[in-house]
N, C-alpha and C positions, 0 to 999 in steps of 0.2 A: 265457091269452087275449091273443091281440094285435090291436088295431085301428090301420092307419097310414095318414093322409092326408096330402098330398102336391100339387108339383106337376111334372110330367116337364119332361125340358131342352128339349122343344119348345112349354112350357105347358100342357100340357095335364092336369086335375086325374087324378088316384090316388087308390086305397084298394086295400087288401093287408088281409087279416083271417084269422084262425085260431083254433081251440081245440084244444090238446092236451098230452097228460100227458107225461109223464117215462116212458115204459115202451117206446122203439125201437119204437111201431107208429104206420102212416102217417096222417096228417089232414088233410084236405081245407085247403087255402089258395086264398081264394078273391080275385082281382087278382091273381095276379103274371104277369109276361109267362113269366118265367122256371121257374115250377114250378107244380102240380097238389096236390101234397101235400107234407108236412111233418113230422118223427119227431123227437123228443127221445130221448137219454138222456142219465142224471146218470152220469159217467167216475168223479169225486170229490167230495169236499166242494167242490171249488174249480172245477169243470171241468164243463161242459154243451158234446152234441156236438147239433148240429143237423143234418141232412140232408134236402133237398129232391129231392123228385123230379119229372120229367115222362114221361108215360106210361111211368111205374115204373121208369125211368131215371135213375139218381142224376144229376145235374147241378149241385150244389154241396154244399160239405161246411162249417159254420162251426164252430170250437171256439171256445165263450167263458172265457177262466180270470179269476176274481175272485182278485185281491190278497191274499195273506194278511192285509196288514193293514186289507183295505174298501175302501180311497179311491182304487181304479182297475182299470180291467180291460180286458182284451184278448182281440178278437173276431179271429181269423184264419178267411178265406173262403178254398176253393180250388174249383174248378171251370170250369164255360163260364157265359155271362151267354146270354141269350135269345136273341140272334141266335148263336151257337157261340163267340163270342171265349173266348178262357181268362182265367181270374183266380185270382190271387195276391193279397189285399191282410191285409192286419194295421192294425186299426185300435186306438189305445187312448184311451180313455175314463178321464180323470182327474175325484174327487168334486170341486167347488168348493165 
């Protein structure tokens, strides 16, 4: 379950929210400009793939891999963002 609030680069407030399992079938995402629904699956012990859809459209793909040893992980998105633009980003997440 994810709930995320927010405020966009024009100001203006967000909220993005979801319920769903690990088993590659779709669930409703409810705020995002950019998708309609949501699919998990578990790759590895270390690796979750995320994929988003809009009118059953894939439109972004994230893999997240945790660190063997915990204390960091790395989220790569590929896809378009809401208006079509493409992305590419790799973001990593270190524990403090």
């Amino acid at each position: 379950k994810l709930t995320s609030e927010g405020v966009t680069a024009d100001g203006k407030p967000m909220s993005v929210s979801y319920t769903a399992n690990y088993d590659g079938k779709d669930y409703p995402i409810v705020g995002s400009p950019a998708a309609d629904t949501v699919a998990f699956r578990r790759i590895d012990a270390n690796t979750i793939e995320r994929t988003d859809k809009k009118a059953g459209k894939v439109v972004q793909v994230l893999t997240r891999v945790m660190a063997k040893d915990g204390k960091s992980f790395t989220v790569t998105t590929k896809g378009t963002t809401a208006k079509g633009d493409p992305i590419h980003n790799v973001a990593v997440f270190e524990k403090q």
